[in-house]
C-alpha positions as CSV (number, residue, x, y, z in Angstrom):
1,X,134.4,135.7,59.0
2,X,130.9,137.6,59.5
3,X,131.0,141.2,60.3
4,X,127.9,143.2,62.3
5,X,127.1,144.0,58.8
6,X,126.4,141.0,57.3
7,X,125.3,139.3,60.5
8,X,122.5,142.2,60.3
9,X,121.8,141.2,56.8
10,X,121.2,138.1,57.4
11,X,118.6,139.1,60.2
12,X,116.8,141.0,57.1
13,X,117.1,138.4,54.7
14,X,115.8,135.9,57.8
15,X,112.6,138.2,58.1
16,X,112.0,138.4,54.6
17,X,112.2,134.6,53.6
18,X,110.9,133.5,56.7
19,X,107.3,135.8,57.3
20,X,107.1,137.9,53.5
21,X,108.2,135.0,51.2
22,X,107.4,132.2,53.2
23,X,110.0,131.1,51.4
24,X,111.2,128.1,54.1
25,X,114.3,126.5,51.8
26,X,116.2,129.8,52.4
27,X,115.3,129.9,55.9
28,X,116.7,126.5,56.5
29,X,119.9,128.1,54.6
30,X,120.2,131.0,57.6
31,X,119.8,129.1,60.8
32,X,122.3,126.8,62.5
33,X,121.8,122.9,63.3
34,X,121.7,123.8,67.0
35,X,119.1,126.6,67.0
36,X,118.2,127.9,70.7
37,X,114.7,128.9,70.5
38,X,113.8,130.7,74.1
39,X,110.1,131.9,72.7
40,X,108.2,129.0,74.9
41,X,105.5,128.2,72.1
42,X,108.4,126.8,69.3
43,X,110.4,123.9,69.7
44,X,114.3,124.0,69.5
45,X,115.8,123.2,66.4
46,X,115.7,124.3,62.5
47,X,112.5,121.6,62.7
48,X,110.7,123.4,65.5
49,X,111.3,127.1,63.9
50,X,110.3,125.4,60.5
51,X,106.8,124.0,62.7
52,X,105.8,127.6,63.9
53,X,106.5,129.3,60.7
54,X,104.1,126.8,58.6
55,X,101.5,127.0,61.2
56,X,101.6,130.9,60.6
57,X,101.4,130.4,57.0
58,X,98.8,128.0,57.2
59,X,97.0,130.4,59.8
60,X,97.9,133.6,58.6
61,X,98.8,133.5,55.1
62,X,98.4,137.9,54.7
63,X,100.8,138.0,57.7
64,X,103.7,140.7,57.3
65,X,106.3,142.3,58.5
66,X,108.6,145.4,58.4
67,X,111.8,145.9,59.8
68,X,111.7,149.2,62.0
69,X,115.6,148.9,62.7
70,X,117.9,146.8,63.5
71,X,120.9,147.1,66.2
72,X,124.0,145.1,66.0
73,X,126.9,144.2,68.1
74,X,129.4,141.5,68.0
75,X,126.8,138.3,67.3
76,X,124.0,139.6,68.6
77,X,121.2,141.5,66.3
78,X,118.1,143.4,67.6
79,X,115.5,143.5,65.2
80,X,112.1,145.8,66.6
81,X,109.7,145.1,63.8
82,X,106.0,146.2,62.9
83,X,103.8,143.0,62.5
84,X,100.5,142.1,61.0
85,X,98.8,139.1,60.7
86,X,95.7,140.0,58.6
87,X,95.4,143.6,56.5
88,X,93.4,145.9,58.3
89,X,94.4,145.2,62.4
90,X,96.5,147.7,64.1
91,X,99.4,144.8,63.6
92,X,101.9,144.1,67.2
93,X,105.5,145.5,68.0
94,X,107.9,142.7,68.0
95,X,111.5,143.0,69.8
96,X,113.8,139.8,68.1
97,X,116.8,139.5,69.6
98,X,119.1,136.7,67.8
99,X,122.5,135.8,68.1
100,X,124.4,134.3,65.5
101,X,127.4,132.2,65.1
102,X,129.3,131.4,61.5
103,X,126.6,134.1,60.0
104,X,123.6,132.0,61.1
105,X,120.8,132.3,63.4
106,X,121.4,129.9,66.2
107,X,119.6,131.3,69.1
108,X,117.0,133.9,69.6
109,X,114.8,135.8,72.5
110,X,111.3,137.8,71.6
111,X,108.9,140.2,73.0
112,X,105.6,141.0,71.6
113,X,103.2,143.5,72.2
114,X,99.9,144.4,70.6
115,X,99.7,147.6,69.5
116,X,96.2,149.5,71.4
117,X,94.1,151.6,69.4
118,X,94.5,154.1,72.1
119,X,97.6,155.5,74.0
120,X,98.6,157.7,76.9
121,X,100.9,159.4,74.9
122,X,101.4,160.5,70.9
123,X,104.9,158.8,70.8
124,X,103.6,155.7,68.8
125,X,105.3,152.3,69.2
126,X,108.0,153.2,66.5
């Protein structure tokens, strides 16, 4: 039976293979047959997550990302993560929220924000 904890690893291990590795056999390993995708540009399905991540390869291929923290409870895992596409740009803020079932990815919900090279306030975005 999954646990928070390794329902969390699995998010990390999801972000690694999926955006660092590009490393798509062990993505297909971490998401369900029935994967809910609410982002509106990728398809449901393990086929339309696959899609999107080889259209990032192919059109980002320096993209990467780091896991800022990750909050767990029950089958859900938030995941608020520092992206960049190509070295150099000040990179986007990414809120993931996924829900698991059986210790796989089977649905998930993003928000993404571009982070400005100037701010109202010295807080940061992390």
């Amino acid at each position: 039976m999954p646990t928070v904890a390794s329902n969390k690893q699995t998010v990390l291990d999801f972000y690694e293979a999926a955006f660092n590795e590009k490393d798509f056999d062990t993505v297909a390993k971490l998401v369900g047959d029935n994967y809910t995708q609410h982002n509106p540009q990728i398809a449901d399905g393990p086929d339309g997550l696959q899609a999107r991540l080889r259209h990032l390869k192919e059109t980002f291929p320096a993209l990467r990302v780091e896991v800022r923290r990750l909050l767990a409870e029950d089958d859900y895992v938030v995941g608020h993560v520092y992206a960049v596409r190509e070295p150099g740009q000040r990179g986007t803020a990414i809120m993931d929220i996924f829900r698991l079932e059986d210790g796989k990815l089977i649905e998930h919900w993003d928000v993404m924000q571009e982070i400005p090279a100037e701010a109202l306030n010295p807080n940061g975005m992390f």
